[in-house]
mmCIF file of the N, C-alpha and C atoms, coordinates in Angstrom:
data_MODEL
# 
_entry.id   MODEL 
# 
loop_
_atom_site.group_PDB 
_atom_site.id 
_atom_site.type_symbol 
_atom_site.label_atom_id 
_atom_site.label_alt_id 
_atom_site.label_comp_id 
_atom_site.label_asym_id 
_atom_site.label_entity_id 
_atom_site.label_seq_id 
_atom_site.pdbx_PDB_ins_code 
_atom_site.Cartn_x 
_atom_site.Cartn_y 
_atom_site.Cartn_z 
_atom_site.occupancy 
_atom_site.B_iso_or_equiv 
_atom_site.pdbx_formal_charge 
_atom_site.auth_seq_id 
_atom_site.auth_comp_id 
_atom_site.auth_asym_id 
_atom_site.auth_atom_id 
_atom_site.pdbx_PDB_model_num 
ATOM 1   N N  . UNK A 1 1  ? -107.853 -54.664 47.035 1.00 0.00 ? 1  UNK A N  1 
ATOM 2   C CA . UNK A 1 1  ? -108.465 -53.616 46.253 1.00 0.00 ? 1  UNK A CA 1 
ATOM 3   C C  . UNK A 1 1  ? -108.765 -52.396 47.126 1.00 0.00 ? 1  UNK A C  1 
ATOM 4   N N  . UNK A 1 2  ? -108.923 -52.596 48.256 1.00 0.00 ? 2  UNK A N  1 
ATOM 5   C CA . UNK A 1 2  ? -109.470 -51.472 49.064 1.00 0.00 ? 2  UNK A CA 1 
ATOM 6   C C  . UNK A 1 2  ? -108.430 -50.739 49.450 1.00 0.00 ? 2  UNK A C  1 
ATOM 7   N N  . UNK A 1 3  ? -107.550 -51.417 49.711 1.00 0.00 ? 3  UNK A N  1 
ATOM 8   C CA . UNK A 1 3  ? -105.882 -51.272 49.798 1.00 0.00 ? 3  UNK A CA 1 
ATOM 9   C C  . UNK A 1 3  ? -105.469 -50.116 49.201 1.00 0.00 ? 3  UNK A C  1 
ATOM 10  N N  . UNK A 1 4  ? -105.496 -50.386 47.775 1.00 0.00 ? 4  UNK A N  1 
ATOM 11  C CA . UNK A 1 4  ? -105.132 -49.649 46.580 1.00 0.00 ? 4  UNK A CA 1 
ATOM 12  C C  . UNK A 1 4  ? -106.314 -48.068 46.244 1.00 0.00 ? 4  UNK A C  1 
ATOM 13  N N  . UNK A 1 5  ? -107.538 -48.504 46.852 1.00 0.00 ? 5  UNK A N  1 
ATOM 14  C CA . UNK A 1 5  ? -108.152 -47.142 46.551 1.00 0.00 ? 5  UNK A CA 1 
ATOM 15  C C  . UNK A 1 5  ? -107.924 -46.143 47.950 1.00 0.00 ? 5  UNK A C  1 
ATOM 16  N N  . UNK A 1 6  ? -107.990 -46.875 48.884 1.00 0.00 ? 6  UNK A N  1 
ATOM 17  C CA . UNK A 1 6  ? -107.075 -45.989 50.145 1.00 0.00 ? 6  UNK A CA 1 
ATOM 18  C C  . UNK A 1 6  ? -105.878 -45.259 49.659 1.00 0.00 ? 6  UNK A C  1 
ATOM 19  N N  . UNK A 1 7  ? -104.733 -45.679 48.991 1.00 0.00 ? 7  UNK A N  1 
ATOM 20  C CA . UNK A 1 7  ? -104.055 -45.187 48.227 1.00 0.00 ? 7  UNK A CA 1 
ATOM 21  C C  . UNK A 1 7  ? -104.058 -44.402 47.698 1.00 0.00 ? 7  UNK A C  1 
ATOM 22  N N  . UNK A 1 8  ? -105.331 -44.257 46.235 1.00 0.00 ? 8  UNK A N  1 
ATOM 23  C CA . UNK A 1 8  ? -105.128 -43.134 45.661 1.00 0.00 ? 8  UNK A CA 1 
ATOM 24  C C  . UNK A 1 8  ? -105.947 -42.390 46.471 1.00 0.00 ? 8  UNK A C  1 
ATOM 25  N N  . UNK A 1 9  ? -106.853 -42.644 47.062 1.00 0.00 ? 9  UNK A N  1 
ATOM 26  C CA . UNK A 1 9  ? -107.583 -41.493 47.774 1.00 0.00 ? 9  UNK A CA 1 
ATOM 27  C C  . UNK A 1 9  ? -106.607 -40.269 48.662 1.00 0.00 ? 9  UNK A C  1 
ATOM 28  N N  . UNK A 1 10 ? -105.683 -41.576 49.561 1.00 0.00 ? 10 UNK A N  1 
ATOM 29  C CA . UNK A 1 10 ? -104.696 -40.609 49.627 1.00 0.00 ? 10 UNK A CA 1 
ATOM 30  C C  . UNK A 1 10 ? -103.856 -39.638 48.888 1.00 0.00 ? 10 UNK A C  1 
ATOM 31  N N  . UNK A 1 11 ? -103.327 -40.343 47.938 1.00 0.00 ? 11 UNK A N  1 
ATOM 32  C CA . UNK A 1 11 ? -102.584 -39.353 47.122 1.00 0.00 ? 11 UNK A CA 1 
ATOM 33  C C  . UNK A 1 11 ? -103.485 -37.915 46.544 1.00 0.00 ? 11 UNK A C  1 
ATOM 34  N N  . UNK A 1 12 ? -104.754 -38.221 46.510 1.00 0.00 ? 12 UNK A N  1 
ATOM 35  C CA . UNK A 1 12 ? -105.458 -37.059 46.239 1.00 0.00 ? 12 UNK A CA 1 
ATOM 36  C C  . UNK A 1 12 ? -106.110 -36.172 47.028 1.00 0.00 ? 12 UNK A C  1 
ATOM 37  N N  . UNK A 1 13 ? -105.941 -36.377 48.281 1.00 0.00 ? 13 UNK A N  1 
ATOM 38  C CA . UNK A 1 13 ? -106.269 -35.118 49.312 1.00 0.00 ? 13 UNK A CA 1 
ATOM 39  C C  . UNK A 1 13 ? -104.828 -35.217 50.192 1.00 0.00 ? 13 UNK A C  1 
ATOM 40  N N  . UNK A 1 14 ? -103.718 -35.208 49.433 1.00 0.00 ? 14 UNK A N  1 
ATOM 41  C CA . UNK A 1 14 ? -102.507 -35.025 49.729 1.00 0.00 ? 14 UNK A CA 1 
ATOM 42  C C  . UNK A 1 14 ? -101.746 -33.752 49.031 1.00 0.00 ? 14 UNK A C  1 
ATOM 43  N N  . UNK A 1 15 ? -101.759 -32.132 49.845 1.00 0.00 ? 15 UNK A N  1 
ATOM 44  C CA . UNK A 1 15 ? -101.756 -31.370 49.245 1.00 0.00 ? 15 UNK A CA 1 
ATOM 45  C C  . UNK A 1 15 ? -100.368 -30.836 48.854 1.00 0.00 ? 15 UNK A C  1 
ATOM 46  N N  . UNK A 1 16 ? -99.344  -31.187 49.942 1.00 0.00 ? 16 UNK A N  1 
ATOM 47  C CA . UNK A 1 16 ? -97.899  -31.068 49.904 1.00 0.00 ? 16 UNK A CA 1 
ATOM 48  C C  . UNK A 1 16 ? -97.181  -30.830 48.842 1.00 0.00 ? 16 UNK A C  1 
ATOM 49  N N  . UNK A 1 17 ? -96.797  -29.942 48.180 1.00 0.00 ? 17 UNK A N  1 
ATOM 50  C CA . UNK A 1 17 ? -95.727  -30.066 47.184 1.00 0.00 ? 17 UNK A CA 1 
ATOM 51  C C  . UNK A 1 17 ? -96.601  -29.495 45.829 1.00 0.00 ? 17 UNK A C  1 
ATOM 52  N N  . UNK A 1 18 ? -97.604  -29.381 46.462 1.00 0.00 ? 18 UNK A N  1 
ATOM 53  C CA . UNK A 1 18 ? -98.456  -29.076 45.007 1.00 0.00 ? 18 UNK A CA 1 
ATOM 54  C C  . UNK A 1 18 ? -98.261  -27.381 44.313 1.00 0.00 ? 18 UNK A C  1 
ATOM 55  N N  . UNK A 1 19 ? -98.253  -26.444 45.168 1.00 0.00 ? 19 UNK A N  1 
ATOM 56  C CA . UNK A 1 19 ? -98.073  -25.423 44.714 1.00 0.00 ? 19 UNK A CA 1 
ATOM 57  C C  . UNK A 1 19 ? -96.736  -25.498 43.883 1.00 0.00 ? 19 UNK A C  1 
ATOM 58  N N  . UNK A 1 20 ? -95.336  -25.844 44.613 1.00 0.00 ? 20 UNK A N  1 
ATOM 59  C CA . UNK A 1 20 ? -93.729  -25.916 44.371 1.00 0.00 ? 20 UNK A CA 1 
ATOM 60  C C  . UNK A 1 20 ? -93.894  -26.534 42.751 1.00 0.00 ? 20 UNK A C  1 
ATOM 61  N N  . UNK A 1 21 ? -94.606  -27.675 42.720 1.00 0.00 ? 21 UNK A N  1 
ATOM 62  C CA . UNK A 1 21 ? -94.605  -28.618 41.098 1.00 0.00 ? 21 UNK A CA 1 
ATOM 63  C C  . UNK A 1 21 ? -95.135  -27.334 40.257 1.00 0.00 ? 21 UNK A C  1 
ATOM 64  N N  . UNK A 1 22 ? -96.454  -27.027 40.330 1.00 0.00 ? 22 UNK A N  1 
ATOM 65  C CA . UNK A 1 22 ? -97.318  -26.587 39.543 1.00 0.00 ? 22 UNK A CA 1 
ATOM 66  C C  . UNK A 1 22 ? -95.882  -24.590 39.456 1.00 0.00 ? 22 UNK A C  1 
ATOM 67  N N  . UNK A 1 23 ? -95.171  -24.076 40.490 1.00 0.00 ? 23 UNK A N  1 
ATOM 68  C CA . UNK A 1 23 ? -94.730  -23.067 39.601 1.00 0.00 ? 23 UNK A CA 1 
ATOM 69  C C  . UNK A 1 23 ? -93.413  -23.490 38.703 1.00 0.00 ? 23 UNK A C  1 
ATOM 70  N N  . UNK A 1 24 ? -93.069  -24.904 38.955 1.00 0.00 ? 24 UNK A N  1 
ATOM 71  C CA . UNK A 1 24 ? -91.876  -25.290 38.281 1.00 0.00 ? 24 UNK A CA 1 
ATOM 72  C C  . UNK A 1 24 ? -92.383  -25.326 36.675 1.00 0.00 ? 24 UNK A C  1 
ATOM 73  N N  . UNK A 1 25 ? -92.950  -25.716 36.969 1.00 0.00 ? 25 UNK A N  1 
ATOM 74  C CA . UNK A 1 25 ? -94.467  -26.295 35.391 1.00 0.00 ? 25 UNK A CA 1 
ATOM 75  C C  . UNK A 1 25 ? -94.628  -25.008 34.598 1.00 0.00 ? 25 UNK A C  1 
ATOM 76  N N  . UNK A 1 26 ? -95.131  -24.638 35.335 1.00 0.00 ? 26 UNK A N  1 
ATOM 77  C CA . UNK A 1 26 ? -95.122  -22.889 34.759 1.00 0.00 ? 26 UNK A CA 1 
ATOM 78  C C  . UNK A 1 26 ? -93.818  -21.941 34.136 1.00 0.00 ? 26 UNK A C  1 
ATOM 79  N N  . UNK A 1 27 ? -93.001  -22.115 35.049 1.00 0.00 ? 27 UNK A N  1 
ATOM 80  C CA . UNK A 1 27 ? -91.649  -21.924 34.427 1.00 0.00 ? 27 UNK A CA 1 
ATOM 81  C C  . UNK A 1 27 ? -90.732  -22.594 33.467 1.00 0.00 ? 27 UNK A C  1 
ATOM 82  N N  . UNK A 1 28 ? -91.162  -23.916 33.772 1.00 0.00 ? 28 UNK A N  1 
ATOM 83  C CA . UNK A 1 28 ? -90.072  -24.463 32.523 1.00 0.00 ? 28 UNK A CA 1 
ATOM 84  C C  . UNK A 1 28 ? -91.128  -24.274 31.124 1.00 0.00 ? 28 UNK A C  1 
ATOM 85  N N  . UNK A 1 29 ? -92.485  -24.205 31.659 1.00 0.00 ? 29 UNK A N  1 
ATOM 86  C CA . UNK A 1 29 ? -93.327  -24.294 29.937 1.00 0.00 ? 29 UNK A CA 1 
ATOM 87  C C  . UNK A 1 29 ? -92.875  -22.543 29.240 1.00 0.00 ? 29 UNK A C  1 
ATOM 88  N N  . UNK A 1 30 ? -92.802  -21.473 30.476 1.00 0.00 ? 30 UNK A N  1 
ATOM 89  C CA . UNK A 1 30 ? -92.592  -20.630 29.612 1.00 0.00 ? 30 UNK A CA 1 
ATOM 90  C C  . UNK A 1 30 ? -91.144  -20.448 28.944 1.00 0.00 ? 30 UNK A C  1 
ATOM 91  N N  . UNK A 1 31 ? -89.903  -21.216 29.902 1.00 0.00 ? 31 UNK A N  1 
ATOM 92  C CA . UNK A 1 31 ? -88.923  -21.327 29.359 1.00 0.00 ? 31 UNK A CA 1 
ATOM 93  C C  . UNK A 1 31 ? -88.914  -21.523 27.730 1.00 0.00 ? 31 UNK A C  1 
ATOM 94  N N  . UNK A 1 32 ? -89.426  -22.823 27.491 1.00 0.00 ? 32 UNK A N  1 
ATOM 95  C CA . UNK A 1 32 ? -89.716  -23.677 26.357 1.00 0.00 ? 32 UNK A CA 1 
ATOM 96  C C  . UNK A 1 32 ? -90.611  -22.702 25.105 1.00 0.00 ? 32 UNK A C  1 
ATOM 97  N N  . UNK A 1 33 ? -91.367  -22.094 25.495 1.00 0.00 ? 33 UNK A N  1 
ATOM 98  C CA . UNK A 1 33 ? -92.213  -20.803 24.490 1.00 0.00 ? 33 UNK A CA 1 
ATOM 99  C C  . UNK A 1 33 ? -91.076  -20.148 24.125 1.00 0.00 ? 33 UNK A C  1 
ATOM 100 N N  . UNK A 1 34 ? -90.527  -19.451 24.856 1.00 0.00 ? 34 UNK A N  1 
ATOM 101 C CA . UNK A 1 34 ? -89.227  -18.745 24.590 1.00 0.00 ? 34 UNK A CA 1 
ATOM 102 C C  . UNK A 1 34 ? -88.155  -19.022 23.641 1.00 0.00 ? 34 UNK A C  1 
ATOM 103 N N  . UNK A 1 35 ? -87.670  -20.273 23.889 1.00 0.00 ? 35 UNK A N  1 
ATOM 104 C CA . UNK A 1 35 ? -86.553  -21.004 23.139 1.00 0.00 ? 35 UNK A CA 1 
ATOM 105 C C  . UNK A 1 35 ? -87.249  -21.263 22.255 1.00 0.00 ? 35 UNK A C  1 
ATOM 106 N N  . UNK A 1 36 ? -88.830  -21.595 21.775 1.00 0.00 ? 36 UNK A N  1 
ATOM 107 C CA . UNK A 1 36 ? -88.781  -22.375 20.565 1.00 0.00 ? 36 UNK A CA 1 
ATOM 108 C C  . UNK A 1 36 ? -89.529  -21.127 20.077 1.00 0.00 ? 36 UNK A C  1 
ATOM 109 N N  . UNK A 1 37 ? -89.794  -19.694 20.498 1.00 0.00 ? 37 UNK A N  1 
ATOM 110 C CA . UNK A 1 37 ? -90.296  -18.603 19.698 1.00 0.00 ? 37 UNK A CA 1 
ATOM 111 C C  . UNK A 1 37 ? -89.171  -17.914 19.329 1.00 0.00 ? 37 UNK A C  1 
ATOM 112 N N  . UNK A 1 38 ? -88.001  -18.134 19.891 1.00 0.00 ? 38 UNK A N  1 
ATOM 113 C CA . UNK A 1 38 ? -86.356  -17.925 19.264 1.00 0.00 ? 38 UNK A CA 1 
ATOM 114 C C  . UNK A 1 38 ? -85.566  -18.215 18.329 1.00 0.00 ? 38 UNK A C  1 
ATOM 115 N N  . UNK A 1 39 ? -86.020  -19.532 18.500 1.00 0.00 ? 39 UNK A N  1 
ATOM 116 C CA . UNK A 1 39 ? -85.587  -20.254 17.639 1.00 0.00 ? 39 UNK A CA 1 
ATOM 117 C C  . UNK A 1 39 ? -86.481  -20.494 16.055 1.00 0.00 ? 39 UNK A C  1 
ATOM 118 N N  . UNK A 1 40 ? -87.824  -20.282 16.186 1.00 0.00 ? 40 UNK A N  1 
ATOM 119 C CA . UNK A 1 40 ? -89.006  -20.291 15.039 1.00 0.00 ? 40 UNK A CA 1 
ATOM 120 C C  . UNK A 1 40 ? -89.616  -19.048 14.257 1.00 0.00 ? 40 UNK A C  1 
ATOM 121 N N  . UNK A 1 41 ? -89.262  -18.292 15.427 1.00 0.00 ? 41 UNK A N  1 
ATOM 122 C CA . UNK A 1 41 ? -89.819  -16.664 15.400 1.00 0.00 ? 41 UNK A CA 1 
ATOM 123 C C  . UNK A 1 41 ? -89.150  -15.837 13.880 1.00 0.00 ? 41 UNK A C  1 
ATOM 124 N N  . UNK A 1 42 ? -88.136  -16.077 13.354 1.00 0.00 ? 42 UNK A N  1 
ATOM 125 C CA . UNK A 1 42 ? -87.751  -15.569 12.306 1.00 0.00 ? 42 UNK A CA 1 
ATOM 126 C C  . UNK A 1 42 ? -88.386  -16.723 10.958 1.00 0.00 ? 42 UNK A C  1 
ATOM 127 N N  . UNK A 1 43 ? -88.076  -17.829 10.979 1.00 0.00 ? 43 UNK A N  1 
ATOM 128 C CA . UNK A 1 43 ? -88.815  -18.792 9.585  1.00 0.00 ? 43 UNK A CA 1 
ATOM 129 C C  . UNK A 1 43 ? -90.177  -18.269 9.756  1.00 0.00 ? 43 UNK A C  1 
ATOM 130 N N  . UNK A 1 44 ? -91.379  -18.030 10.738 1.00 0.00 ? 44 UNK A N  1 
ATOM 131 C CA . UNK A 1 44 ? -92.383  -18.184 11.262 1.00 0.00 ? 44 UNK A CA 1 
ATOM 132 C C  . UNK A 1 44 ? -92.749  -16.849 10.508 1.00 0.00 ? 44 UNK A C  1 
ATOM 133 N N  . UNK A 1 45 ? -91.775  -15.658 10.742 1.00 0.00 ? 45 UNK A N  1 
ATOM 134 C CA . UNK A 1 45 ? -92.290  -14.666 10.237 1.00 0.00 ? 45 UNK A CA 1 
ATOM 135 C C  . UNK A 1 45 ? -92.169  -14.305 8.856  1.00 0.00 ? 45 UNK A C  1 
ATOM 136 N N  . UNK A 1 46 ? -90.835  -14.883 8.283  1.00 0.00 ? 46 UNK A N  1 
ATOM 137 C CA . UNK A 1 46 ? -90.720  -14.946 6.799  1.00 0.00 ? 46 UNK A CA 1 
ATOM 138 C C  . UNK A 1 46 ? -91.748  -15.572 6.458  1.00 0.00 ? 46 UNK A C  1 
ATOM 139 N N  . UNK A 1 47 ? -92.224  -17.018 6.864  1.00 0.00 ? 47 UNK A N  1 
ATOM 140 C CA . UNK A 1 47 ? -93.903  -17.388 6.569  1.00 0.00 ? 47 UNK A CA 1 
ATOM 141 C C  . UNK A 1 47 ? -94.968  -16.432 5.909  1.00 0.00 ? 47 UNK A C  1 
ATOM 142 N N  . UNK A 1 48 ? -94.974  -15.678 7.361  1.00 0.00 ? 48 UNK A N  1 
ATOM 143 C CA . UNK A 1 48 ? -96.830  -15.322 7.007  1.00 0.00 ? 48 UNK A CA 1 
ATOM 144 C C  . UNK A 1 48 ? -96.107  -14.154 6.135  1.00 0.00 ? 48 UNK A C  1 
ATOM 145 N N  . UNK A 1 49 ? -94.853  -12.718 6.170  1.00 0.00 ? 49 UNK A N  1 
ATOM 146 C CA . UNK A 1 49 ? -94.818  -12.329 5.325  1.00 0.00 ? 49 UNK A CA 1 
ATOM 147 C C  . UNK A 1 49 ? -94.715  -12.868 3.843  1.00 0.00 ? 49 UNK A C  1 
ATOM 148 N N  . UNK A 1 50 ? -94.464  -14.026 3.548  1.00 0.00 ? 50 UNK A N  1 
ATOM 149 C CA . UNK A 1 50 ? -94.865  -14.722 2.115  1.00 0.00 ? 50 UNK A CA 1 
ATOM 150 C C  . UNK A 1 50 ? -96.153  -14.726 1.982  1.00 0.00 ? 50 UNK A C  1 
ATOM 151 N N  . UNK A 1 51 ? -96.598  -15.402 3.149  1.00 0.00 ? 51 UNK A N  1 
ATOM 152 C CA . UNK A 1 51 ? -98.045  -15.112 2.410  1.00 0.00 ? 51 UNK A CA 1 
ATOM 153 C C  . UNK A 1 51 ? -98.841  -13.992 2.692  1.00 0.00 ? 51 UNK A C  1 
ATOM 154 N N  . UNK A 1 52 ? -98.483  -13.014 2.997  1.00 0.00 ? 52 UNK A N  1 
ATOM 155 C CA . UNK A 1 52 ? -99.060  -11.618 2.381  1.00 0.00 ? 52 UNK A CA 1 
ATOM 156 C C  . UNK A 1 52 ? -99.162  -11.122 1.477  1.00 0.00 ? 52 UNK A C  1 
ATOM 157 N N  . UNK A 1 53 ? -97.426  -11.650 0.889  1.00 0.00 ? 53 UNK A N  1 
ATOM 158 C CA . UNK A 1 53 ? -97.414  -11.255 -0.522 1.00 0.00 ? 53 UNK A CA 1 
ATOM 159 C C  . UNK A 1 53 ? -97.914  -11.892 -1.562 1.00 0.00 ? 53 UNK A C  1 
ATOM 160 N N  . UNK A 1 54 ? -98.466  -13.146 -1.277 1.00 0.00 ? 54 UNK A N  1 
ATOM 161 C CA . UNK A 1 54 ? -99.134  -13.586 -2.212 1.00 0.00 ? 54 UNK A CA 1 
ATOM 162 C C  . UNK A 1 54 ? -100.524 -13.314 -2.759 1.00 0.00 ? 54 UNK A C  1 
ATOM 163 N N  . UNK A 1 55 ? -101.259 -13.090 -1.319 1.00 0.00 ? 55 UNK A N  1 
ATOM 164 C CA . UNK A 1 55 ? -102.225 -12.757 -1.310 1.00 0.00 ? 55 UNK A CA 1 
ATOM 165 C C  . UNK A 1 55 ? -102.888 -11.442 -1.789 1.00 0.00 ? 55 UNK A C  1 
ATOM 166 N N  . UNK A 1 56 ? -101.905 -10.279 -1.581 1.00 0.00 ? 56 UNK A N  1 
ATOM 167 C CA . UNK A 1 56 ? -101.886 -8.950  -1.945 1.00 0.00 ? 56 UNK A CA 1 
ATOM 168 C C  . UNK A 1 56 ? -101.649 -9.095  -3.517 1.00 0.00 ? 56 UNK A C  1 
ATOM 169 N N  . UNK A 1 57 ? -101.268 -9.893  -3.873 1.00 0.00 ? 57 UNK A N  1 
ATOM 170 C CA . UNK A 1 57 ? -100.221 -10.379 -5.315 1.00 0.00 ? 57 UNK A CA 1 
ATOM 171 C C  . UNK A 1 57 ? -101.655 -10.277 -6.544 1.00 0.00 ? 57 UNK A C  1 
ATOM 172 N N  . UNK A 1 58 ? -102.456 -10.802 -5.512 1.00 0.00 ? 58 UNK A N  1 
ATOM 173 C CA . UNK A 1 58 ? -103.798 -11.444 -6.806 1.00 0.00 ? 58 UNK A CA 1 
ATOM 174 C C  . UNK A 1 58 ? -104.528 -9.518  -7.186 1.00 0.00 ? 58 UNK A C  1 
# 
């Protein structure tokens, strides 16, 4: 058991690699906003313009 919390203790004041992950992270999430505001961005907007017009309608 002590074994194993030596372990994670290590892994957590183990700083290496941490910046490199965290801008990959960043980049592929904004990748992903992109493609799926590309891909959604037109149904998404026919959306709320429907419901403008409904609302304006009353």
């Amino acid at each position: 058991m002590a074994r194993l919390m030596q372990y994670f203790f290590s892994l957590a004041h183990d700083d290496d690699g941490d910046v490199p992950g965290w801008v990959l992270i960043t980049l592929m999430t904004a990748g992903l906003v992109i493609l799926i505001w590309g891909l959604a961005g037109p149904a998404l907007s026919a959306v709320f313009e429907q419901a403008i017009d409904r609302v304006t309608a009353f």
